[in-house]
N, C-alpha and C positions, 0 to 999 in steps of 0.2 A: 351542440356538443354531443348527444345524444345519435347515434349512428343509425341512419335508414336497414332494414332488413330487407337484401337484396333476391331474395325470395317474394317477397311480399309484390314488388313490384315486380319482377315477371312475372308473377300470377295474374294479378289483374290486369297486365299489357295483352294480357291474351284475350277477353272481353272483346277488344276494341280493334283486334289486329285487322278481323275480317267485316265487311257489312253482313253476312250473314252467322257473323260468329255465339255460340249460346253465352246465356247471362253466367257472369260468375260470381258467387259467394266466397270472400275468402273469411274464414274466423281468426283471432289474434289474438291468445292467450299470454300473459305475462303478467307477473304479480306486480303488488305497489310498487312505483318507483323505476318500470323496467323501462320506459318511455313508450307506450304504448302512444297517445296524444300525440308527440311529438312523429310519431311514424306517420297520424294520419294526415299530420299537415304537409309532410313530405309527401304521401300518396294524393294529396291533391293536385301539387305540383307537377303530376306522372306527364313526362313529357310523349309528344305523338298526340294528344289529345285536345289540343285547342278550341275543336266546339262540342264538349263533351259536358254538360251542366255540372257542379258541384254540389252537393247538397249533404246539410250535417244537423246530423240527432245526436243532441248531447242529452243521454238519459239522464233522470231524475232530475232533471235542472228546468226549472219554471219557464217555459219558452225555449226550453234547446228542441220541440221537434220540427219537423220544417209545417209551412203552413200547409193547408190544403189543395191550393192553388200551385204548391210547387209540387207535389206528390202528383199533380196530373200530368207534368213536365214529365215523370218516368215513363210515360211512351215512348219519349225519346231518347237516344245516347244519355246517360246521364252514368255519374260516380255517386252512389251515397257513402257518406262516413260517418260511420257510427261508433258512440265514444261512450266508454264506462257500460256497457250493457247488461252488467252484475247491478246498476244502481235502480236499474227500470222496475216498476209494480207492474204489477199482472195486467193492467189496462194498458200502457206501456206498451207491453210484451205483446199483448193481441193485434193491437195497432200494426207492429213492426212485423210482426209475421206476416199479419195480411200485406202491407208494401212490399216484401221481398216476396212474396209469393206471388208477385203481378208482374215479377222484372220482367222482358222484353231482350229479345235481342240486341246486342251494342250496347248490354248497361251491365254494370257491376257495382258490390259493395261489399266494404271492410267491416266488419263486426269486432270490438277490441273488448276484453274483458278481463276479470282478474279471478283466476277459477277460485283462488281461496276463499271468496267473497258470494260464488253463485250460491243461490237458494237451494239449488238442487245440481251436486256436485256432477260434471260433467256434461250438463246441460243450459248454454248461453240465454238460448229463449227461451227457458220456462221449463215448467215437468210437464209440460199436453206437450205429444211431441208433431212434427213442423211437417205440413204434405210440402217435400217442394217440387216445382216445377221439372216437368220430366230432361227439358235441355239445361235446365242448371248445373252447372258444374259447382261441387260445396267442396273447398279446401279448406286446410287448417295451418297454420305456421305458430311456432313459439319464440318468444322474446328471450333470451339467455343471457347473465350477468356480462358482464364486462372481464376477461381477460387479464394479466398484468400489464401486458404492451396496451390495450385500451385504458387503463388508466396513467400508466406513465404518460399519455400523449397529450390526456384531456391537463395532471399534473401541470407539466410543463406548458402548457396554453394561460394556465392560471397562475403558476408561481414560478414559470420562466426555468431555467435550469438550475438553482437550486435544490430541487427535490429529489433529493439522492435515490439512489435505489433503496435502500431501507425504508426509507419512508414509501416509498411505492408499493414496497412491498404490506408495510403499516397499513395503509389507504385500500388494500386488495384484502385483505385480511379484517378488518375491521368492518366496512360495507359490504362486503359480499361480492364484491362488485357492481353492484346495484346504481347505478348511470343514476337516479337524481341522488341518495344518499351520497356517492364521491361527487358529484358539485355541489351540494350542500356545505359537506364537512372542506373543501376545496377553499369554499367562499369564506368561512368560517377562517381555514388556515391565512388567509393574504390577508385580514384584515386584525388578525391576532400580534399584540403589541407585548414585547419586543417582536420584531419582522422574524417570521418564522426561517429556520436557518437548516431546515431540511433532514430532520433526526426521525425515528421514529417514535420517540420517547416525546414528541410533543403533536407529534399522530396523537399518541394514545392520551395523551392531556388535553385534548382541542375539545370536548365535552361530545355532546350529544346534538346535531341541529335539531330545530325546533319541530320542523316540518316533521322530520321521521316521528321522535319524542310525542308528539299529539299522536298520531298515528296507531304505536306500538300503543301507549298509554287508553286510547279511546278500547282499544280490543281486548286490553288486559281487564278492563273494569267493565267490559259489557259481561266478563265471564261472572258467577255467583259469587257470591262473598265465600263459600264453601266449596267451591271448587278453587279458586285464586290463588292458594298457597301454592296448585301444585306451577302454576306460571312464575311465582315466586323462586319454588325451586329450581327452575331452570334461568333465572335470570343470576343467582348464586351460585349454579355452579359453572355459566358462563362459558358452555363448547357444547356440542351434542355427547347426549348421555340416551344411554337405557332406558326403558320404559320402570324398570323394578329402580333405578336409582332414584332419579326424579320422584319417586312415589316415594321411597324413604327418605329420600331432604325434605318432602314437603310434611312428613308424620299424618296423610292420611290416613294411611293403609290400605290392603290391597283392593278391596272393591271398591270407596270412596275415590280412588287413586285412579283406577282403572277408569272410574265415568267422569273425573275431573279433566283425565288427558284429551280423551273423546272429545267433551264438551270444549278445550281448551283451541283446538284443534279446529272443533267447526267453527268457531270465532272468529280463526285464523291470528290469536293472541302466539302461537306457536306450531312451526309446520314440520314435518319431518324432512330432516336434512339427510337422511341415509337409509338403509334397512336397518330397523328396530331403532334409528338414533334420532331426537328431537330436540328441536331447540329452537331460537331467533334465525328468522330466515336474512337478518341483518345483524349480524352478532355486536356492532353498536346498540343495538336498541337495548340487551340488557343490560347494560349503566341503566337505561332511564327507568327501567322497570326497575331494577336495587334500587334506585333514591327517594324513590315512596315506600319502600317497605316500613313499618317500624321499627324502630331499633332494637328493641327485643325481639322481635320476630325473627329479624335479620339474625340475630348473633344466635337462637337456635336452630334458625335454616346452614349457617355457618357452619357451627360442632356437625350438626349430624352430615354435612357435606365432608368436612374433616376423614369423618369413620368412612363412608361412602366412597372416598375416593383409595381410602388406603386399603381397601380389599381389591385394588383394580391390579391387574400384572400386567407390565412392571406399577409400579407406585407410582405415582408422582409426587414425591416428596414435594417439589418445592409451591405444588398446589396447594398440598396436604398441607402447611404451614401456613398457608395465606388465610385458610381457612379459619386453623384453631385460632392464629393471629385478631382476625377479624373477628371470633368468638369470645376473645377475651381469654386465652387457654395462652398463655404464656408461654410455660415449661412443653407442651405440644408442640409450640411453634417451635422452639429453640430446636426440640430435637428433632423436629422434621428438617430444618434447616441445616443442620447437620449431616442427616443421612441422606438431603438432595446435592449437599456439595460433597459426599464422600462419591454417592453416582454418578455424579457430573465427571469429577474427577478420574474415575477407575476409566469409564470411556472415553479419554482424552479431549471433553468438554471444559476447559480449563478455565478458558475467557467467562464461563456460564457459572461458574463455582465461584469465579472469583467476585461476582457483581452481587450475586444473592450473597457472598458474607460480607463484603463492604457496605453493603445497605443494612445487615442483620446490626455488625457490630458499631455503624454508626448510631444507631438505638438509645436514645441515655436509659440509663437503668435496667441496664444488663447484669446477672447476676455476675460475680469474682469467676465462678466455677463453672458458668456456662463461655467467657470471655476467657478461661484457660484453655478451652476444648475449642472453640471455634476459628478464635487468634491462629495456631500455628497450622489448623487447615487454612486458612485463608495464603498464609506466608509459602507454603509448601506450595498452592497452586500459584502462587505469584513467580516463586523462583523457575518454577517448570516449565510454565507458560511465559502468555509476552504481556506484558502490562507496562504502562505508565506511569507518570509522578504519584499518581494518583494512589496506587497501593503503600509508596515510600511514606506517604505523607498518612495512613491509616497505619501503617507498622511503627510509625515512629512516633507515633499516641500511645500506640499499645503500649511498647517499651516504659512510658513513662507512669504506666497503671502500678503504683506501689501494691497494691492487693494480689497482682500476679507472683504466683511460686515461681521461687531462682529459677529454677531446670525449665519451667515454660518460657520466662522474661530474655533464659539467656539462648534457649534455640531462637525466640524470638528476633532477639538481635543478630544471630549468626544470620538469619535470611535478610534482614532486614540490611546487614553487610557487604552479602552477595549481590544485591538487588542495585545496591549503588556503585557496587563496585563492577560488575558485569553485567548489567542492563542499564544504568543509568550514568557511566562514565565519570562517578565523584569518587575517583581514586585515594583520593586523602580521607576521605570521610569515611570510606570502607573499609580502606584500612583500619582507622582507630578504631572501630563500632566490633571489628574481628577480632583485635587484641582482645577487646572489653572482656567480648562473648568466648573466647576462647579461654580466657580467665574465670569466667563465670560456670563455665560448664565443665574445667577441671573435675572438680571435686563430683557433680554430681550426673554428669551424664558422659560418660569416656566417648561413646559414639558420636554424639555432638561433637566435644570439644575437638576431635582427630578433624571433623568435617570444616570446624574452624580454623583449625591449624594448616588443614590440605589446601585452604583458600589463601592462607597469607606465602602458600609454596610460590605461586602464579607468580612468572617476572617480568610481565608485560604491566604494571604497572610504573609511572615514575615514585621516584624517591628513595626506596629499599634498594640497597645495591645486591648484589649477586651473594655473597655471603651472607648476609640474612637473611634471602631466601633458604638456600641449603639449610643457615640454624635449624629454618620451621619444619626444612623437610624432615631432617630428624626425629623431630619431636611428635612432626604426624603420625609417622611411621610407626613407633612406641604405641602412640595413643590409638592407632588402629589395632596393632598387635594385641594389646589388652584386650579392645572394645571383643573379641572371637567376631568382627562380621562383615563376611566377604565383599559384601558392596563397600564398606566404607575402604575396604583393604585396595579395592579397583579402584574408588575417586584418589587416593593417594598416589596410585600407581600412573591416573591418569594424568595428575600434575606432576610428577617425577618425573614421565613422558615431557612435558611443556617443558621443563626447566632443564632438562638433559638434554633436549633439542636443539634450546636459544642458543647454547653458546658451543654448543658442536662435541658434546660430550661424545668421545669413541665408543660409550655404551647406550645410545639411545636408541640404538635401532636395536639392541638387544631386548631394550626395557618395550619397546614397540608390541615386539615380537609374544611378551608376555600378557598382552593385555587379554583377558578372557571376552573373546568375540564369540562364543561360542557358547556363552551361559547363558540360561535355560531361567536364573533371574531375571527380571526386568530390570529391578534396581542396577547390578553387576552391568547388563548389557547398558546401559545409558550411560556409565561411568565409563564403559570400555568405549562407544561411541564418540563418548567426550573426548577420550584419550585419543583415539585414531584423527581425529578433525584436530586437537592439538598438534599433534605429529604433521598434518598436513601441512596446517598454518608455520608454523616452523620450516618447515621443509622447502615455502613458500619464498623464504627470507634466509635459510639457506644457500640457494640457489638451487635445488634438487628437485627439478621444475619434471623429472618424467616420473619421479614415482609419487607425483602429486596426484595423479589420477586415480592411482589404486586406492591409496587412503582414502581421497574423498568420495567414493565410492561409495566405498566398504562402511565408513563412518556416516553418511547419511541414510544408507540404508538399514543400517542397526538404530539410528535415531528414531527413523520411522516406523521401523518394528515396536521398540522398545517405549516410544513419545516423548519425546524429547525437542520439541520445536523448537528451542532457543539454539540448539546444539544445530539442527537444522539450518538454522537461518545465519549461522556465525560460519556455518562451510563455507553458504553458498559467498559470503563477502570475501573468502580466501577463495575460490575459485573467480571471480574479479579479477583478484590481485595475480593471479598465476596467467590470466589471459593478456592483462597489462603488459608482464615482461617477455610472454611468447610472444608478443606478436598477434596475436587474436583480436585485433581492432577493428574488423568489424561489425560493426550493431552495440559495440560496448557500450557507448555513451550511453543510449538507449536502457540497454542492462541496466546499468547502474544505475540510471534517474528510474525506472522502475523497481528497482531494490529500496531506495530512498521511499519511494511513495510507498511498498507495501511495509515499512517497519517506522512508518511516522510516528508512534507511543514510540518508541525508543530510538532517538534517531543516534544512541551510542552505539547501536547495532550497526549503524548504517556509515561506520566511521571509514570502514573499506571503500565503499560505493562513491561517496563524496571523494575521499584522498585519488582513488582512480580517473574519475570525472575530473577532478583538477589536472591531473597531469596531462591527461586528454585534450581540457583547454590550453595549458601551457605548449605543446605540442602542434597543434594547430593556428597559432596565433592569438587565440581567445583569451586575453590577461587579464579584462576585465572577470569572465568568466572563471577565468581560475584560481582566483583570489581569493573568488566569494565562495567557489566549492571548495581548497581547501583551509577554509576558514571554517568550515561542516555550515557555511550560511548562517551561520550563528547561533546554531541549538546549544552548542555547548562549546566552552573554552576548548582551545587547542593547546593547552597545557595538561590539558587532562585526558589528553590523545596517548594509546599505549605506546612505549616507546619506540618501540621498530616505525609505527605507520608517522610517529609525529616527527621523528627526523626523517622521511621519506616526504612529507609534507612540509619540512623546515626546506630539506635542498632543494627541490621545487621554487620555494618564495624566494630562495638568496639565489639563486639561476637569473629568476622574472628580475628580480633588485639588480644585480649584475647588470642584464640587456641593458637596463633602465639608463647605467652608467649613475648608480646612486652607490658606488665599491662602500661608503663609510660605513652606509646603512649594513649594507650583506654582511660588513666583516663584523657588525655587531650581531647581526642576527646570529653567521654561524657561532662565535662565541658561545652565547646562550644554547641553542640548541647541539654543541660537542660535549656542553657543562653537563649538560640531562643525560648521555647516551656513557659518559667517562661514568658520573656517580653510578650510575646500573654494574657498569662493566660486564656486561652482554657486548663484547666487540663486533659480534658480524651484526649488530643490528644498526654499526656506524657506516655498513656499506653505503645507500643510500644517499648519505649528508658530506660523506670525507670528501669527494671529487669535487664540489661546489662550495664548501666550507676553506678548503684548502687555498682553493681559488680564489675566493674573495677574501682573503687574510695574505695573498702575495700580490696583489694588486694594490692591497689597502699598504703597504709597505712593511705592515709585520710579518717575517719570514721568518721570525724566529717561534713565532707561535705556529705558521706553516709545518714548518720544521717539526716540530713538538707534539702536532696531529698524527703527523706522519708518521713517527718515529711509535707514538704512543698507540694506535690503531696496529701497527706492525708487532709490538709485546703485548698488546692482548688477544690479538688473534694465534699469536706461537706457532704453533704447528695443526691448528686444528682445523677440520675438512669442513672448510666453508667456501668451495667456491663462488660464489655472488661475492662477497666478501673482498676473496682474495681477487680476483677482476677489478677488485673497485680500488686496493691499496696499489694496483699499478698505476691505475689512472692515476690517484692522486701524484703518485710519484710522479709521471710525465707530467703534469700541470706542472710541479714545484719543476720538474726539470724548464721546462719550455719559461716559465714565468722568470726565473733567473736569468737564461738566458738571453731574454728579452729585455730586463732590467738592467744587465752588465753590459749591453750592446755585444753581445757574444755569438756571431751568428752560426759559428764553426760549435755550437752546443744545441744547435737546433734538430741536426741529425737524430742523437742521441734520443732528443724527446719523443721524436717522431717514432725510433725504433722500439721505446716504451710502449705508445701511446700502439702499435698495432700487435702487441703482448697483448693490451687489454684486448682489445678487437677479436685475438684470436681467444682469449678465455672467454670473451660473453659469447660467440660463436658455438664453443662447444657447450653452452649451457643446453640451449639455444637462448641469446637473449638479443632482438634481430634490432630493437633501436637504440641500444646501449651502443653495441658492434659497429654500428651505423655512425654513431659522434664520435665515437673514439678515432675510428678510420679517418674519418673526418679533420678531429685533431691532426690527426698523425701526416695528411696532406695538406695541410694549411700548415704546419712546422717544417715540410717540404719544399714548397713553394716557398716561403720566408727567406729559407737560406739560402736559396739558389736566386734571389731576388736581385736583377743588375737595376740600379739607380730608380728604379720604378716604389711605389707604395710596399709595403709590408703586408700580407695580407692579415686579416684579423686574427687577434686573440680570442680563446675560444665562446668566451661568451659577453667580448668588446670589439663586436666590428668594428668601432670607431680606431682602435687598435695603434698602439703607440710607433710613431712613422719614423722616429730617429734608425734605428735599424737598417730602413731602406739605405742610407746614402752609403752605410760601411760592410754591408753584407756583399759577397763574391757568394759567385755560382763553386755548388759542392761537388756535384759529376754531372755537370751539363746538362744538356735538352732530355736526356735518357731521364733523367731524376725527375722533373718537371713535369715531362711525358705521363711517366708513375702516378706522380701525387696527382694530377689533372683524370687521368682513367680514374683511380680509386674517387676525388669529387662528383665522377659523373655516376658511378658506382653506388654513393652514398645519394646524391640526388634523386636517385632514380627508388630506391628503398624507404626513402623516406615520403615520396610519391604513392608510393604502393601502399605504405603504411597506415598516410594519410594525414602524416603531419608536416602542413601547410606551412609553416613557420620555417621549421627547417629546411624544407626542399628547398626555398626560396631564397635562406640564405646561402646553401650548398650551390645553389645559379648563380648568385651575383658574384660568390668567391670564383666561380669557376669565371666569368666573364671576364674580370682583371686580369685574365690570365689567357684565355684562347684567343688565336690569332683571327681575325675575321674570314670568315669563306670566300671561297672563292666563286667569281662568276655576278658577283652582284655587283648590280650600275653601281655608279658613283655615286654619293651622297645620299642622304638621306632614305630610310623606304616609308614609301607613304602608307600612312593610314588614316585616312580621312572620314573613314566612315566607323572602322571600326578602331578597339582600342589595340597598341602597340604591345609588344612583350613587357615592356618596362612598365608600362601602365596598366597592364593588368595586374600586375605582382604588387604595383604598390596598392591599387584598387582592393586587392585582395585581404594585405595586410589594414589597410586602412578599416575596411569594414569587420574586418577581428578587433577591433577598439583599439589600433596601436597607435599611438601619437606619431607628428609626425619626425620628431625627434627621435623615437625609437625604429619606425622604420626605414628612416634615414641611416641610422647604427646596424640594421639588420643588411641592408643593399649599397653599401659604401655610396652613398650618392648624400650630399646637403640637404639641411631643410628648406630650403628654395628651392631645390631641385625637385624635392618629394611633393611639396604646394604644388608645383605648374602641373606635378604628373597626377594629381589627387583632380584638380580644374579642369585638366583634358577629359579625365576617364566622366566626371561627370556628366562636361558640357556634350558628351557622345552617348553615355545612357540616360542622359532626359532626367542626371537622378537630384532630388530637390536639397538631398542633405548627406553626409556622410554615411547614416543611419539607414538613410533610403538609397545609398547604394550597395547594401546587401543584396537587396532585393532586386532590384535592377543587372547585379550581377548573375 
């Protein structure tokens, strides 16, 4: 495990290269643990040398030098290796001078030592200094720690790929790098129960190994009893420090101090790690040096470490605390702890504030008045930063601290509000917890309660409808007005922005326009940041898909100015959702499962990423896939999805239910999901759910609730500028058209739909929205086809290939081959876009509709084309859908062909790619 030094062995290949070549002496310097041993046993192995003798002195060891009878062998070719040569006495030493001083041509040897250990620093053999031989060549090489990629490697040899990089980086950090110290503590990790699960927090709990522990400890105690404190001192203050510190943690002072370091030093109990800086040349070793100190010693090497570090610039507070903490200095601790998380915090270490007060205030017996002051730091970096359940479940203790003051208890719960309701996705819960606090902090903090009130603005939540949002706007507005303070006056402006947006208010790009992008605040700029990324996200759902770029722009680059990471991280899932309906399918999936993986603590964050990924699978064929993404995989209910994305995620599931041919289920799904998007009454956020909701409630036979969608999405949108929206109440109309006519046996009504169904086509078009454009076209040719249909099949409904066949026998052609002609161009149209796009699914049904319908080519033999080696057009397609998880039920409903039909074609495609199972003919494809 320990890595040869590739120095080391071209030096001494050069000995041996020539018969006339001079002796060479190499030296090999490297302290305990660097594998100096382990190099010579590699250097015995030095390949080219096969009758070249070996011979090895292991100093100060009873019998390690070689006999006398072998030392007369060095006339000839020989390699000596010599090991530990800091351990040899002075007789020793004379012996070995004299041997290398008799080398011979064609001989060489390694000399390994540990300088911190020589008697006489900087010389291996001894203070009498060494005649050597005039053709001797004498080099030197040194042994150097281990690297992080040399421990990640040895890591992963030992505990396999569980060892994250933190912990490697724990493992680099902690030994020095020091190649035996990292497979000590290595060995230590694999065999530590529970199975080590690759943190660094049990790096730094894995103790001290034994080996090093004797080592450090043997050098600490050869030092005087009167000199030791000042080793003491540096095992307490645990990093390299100063020569004048270490002398005042240890309270010798300064001559005592001066000849303690010295002395400490020749020992090799402590080595200097820098200019002027000293310390454990294995910064593990001082745990083992702390746990023999005495306890009272300890806790006054602690205090005066406390003062010692707080004259350092910057501070380190949160050392400074560990300190007074471990002296026993409570009220120290508290308030170092305070001003390391007020530090942490100002330079957008937020993650770093937030873990030092969660440990602080999980403390029992924390004072009322230190748990008033540390509680709403803690809350403040929570809401700012990105945290986990983990903080909810520390704020929601707090709250219940009767001894906490109103005006603390109730900022308390306003973040503890925000935290469930905008990073943890429990929109009912945060609701209530904001009333509470918004109530609580009436009377004694107006700034607060305005901050509470601006949050119950937000109408991306379910249950509050649209009017009660506005009530709060109101009341925020007031409560800002009073509080005199411009940031709060901007977070209100910035949710006025959110709620003027949703529903298409003709004043939102006014109120946009107001937001101070240009304040010289921090606070003001992150609230303006918030408002611009609001405004996107709206814009996003809109349809107002070109000036989505400016906003998100402008708004992440003031979040990052201003530090706002949450603000940051909720753009970039609206920038997803804007690439989704351009057309940007490229690398998305990708995207998104990487947005998922970087905001795992919150995966409410990540509710965009998953909804896009789903549609992606649905689009592609993937339904097992897309079920599970947008189901968010199960981090959190999809009731508790804001409202725009979870009907965007309902029409999705009742589309997949439709193919399925399960019409009861869809028409209960959409039910439920119209019920959620009616109580809001945010209309253009029912874009999304109306075209597939509508659909599957004129299939399921209820048309009057059809009707009642339709009619009811048409009087809450009024007259307001939502194109996505208004695109999406045509569609719905064509469906209801087409679906009637279908039902009635009406074929002279199919026209009609068709010329619906390419209104929408041309609205998503000017959006740009290029796969929307793409099914509706789609519709609108497939309602073409229908009606012009002489005796032959009907072709499918839009999301029932299986598609109701009575039609065929009574429909007449409406304007001839011309029409037909039409709809067949626009299917090749639409196949080819959805090609491009790269949803597999569709493209596939867009070919099989088109095959019912195109005449065969001309030129080809009669019957059959063979394909015997390879698979057929038919058999690829269904090969294709197969290995997307569709049954073969549903892809029998996608290619108008039976489920016996789709069996033999699933059996062919196998029995030609070799493949063993459905499964395994992904792969095969």
């Amino acid at each position: 495990m320990i890595a040869t030094c590739g120095s080391a062995r071209r030096s001494l290949a050069r000995a041996f290269a020539a018969p006339d070549a001079g002796p060479v002496l190499l030296f090999v310097e490297g302290a305990a643990g660097l594998g100096k041993t382990h190099l010579l046993r590699e250097l015995a192995e030095l390949p080219g040398t096969p009758d070249v003798a070996r011979l090895w002195w292991r100093c100060g060891v009873d019998g390690g030098r070689p006999e006398p009878a072998e030392v007369e062998v060095w006339r000839e070719p020989a390699l000596l290796l010599v090991d530990d040569v800091h351990r040899a006495d002075e007789d020793e030493l004379r012996q070995l001078r004299r041997v290398l001083a008799g080398m011979e041509p064609g001989s060489a040897a390694a000399v390994t030592y540990r300088p911190e250990e020589l008697p006489v620093p900087g010389m291996p053999l001894g203070g009498s200094a060494m005649t050597y031989p005039f053709r001797l060549t004498v080099l030197g090489d040194r042994l150097a720690p281990w690297d992080e990629d040399r421990v990640r490697r040895a890591a992963t040899e030992v505990l396999g790929e569980s060892c994250t990089a933190e912990a490697v980086s724990a493992l680099r950090e902690r030994t020095g790098g020091v190649p035996r110290a990292v497979v000590d503590l290595l060995a230590m990790l694999r065999e530590q129960r529970p199975a080590f699960t690759g943190t660094a927090a049990e790096v730094a709990a894995a103790g001290v190994p034994a080996r090093l522990a004797e080592l450090v400890l043997s050098r600490t105690y050869a030092v005087s009893p009167a000199h030791r404190p000042l080793v003491w001192a540096a095992a307490v203050l645990d990093g390299p420090a100063a020569r004048d510190e270490l002398i005042a943690v240890s309270g010798l002072g300064a001559v005592p101090g001066s000849d303690a370091l010295l002395r400490a030093l020749e020992s090799a109990a402590l080595a200097e790690l820098g200019e002027g800086r000293y310390g454990f040349a294995v910064p593990l070793a001082a745990d083992a040096v702390r746990d023999t100190v005495p306890g009272p010693v300890r806790q006054d090497l602690h205090r005066r470490a406390a003062g010692v570090l707080s004259r350092r610039q910057p501070v380190p507070w949160a050392a400074v605390g560990a300190h007074h903490r471990a002296a026993g200095e409570y009220r120290g601790w508290l308030r170092a702890v305070e001003k390391a998380a007020e530090s942490a915090a100002a330079s957008g270490r937020h993650q770093e504030a937030i873990t030092l007060l969660e440990r602080t205030l999980a403390t029992p017996g924390i004072p009322p008045q230190a748990r008033a002051r540390l509680a709403p730091l803690l809350a403040r970096n929570a809401v700012t930063g990105l945290r986990s359940d983990q903080t909810v479940e520390v704020l929601e203790q707090i709250v219940r601290d009767a001894d906490l003051p109103p005006a603390v208890r109730g900022e308390l719960r306003l973040d503890l509000g925000l935290m469930l309701s905008n990073q943890m996705g429990r929109f009912a819960e945060g609701w209530r917890v904001l009333e509470v606090a918004a109530a609580e902090l009436r009377e004694v903090r107006s700034v607060l309660a305005a901050r509470a009130m601006a949050a119950l603005v937000t109408p991306y939540w379910p249950g509050a409808s649209l009017d009660v949002h506005r009530g709060w706007l109101i009341k925020a507005a007031a409560a800002a007005d009073d509080s005199g303070d411009d940031a709060m006056r901007t977070a209100v402006l910035a949710n006025h922005v959110g709620l003027a947006m949703s529903w298409a208010d003709p004043e939102a790009w006014d109120l946009v326009e107001r937001l101070p992008v240009q304040s010289t605040d921090p606070a003001c700029a992150r609230q303006a940041a918030r408002g611009l990324c609001n405004a996107a996200d709206s814009a996003v759902w809109l349809g107002f898909y070109r000036r989505v770029d400016g906003l998100l722009t402008e708004g992440r680059e003031l979040a990052t100015r201003s530090g706002a990471p949450y603000t940051e991280h909720s753009a970039s899932g609206t920038r997803l959702l804007q690439e989704w309906w351009t057309g940007q399918w490229l690398g998305l999936a990708k995207r998104c499962e990487d947005f998922v993986a970087d905001t795992a603590d919150m995966p409410f964050l990540s509710s965009d990423a998953y909804v896009v990924r789903g549609l992606l699978a649905v689009a592609q064929g993937d339904w097992g896939e897309a079920r599970a993404w947008l189901s968010q995989r199960g981090t959190f209910g999809t009731e508790n999805l804001p409202v725009p994305l979870g009907a965007t995620a309902a029409g999705a599931v009742i589309r997949l239910t439709l193919a399925r041919q399960e019409v009861a289920d869809a028409a209960e799904q959409a039910r439920a999901a119209w019920t959620v998007v009616a109580d809001k009454g945010v209309w253009p956020w029912a874009a999304e759910l109306a075209p597939w909701a509508v659909e599957a409630l004129a299939r399921a036979g209820d048309t009057a609730t059809a009707h009642s969608m339709v009619r009811d999405f048409a009087q809450g949108l009024g007259d307001a500028d939502a194109p996505a929206a208004r695109a999406a109440l045509t569609w719905s109309r064509a469906v209801l058209a087409e679906s009637e006519a279908l039902a009635e046996g009406r074929p002279d009504g199919l026209p009609a739909a068709a010329e619906t169904y390419r209104k929408a086509a041309a609205a998503y078009a000017e959006l740009p929205r290029p796969y929307s454009q793409a099914l509706t076209t789609e519709c609108a040719a497939r309602c073409e086809l229908a009606a012009d249909t002489e005796g032959g099949e009907a072709p499918a409904h839009s999301a029932d290939p299986a598609g109701p066949k009575a039609l065929a026998a009574s429909a007449s052609p409406a304007d001839g081959h011309a029409t037909t002609a039409s709809a067949i161009a626009e299917l090749e149209s639409c196949a080819q876009h959805f090609t491009d796009l790269g949803a597999v699914w569709d493209a596939t049904r867009a070919r099989a509709l088109l095959r019912t319908r195109q005449p065969a080519k001309k030129g080809r033999p009669p019957g059959r084309p063979s394909h015997s080696d390879q698979l057929s057009p038919r058999e690829a397609e269904v090969a294709q859908l197969a290995s997307s998880g569709l049954t073969n039920r549903e892809i029998a409903a996608t290619l108008h062909l039976s489920p016996r039909t789709v069996e033999q074609h699933i059996a062919g495609a196998m029995r030609k790619t070799g493949a063993l199972s459905r499964r395994d003919l992904t792969h095969r494809l």
